[in-house]
C-alpha positions in Angstrom: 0.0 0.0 0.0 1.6 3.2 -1.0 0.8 6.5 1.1 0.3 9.5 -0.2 3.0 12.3 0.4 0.8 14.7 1.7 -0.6 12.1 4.4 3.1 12.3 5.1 4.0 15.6 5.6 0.8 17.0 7.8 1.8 14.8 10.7 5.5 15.4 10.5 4.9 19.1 12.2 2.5 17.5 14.7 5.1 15.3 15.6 7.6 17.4 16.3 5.7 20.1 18.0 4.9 16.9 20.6 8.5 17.0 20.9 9.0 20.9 21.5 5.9 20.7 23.8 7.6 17.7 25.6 11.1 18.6 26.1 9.6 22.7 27.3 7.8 20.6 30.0 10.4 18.5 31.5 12.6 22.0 31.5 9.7 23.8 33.1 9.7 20.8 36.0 13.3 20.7 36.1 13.4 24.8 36.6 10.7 24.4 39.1 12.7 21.5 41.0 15.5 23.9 41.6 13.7 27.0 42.6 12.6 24.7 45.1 15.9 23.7 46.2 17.2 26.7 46.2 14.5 28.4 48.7 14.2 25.3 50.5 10.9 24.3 49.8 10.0 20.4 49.9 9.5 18.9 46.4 7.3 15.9 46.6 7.9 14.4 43.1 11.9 14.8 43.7 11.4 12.7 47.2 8.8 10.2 45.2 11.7 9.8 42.3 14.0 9.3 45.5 11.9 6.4 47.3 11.1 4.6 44.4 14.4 4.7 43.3 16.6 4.0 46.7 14.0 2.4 49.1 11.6 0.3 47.0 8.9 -1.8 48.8 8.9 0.7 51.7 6.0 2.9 52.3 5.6 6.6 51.0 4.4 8.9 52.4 1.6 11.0 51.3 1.6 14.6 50.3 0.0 16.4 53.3 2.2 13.7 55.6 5.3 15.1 53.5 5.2 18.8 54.2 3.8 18.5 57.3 7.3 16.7 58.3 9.4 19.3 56.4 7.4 22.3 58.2 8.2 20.2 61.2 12.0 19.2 60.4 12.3 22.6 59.1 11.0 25.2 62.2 11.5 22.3 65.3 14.7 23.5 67.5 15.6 19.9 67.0 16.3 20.3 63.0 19.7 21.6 62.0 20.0 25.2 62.4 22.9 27.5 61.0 22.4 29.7 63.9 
């Protein structure tokens, strides 16, 4: 079966707008993943990522269970302090 060439060429820019669209969002998350490590805030997908990858089998925690312990780890006089 032979396909016609302009079948062809009106997905090729459809395709590779996917792309554009796909490598703009994982440089968006990436950029959002460091302003978060730069002011300190938690990043829940980065400590997912992290448990799935080193700790597998173990349980996660869940989102509200996650910043709660940062806010916790963060402001306690137990946490490490610079000061």
């Amino acid at each position: 079966m032979k396909v016609a060439r302009s079948d062809v060429t009106s997905r090729a820019p459809f395709d590779s707008a996917a792309k554009v669209e796909g490598g703009v969002a994982n440089r968006l998350h990436a950029l959002r993943s460091a302003c978060r490590q730069i002011f300190g805030i938690p990043d829940y997908d980065r400590y997912l990522q992290h448990m799935e990858s080193h700790h597998p089998g173990q349980p996660v925690l869940g989102a509200r269970e996650f910043f709660n312990q940062a806010i916790d780890r963060k402001y306690s006089r137990n946490g490490p302090r610079c000061c």
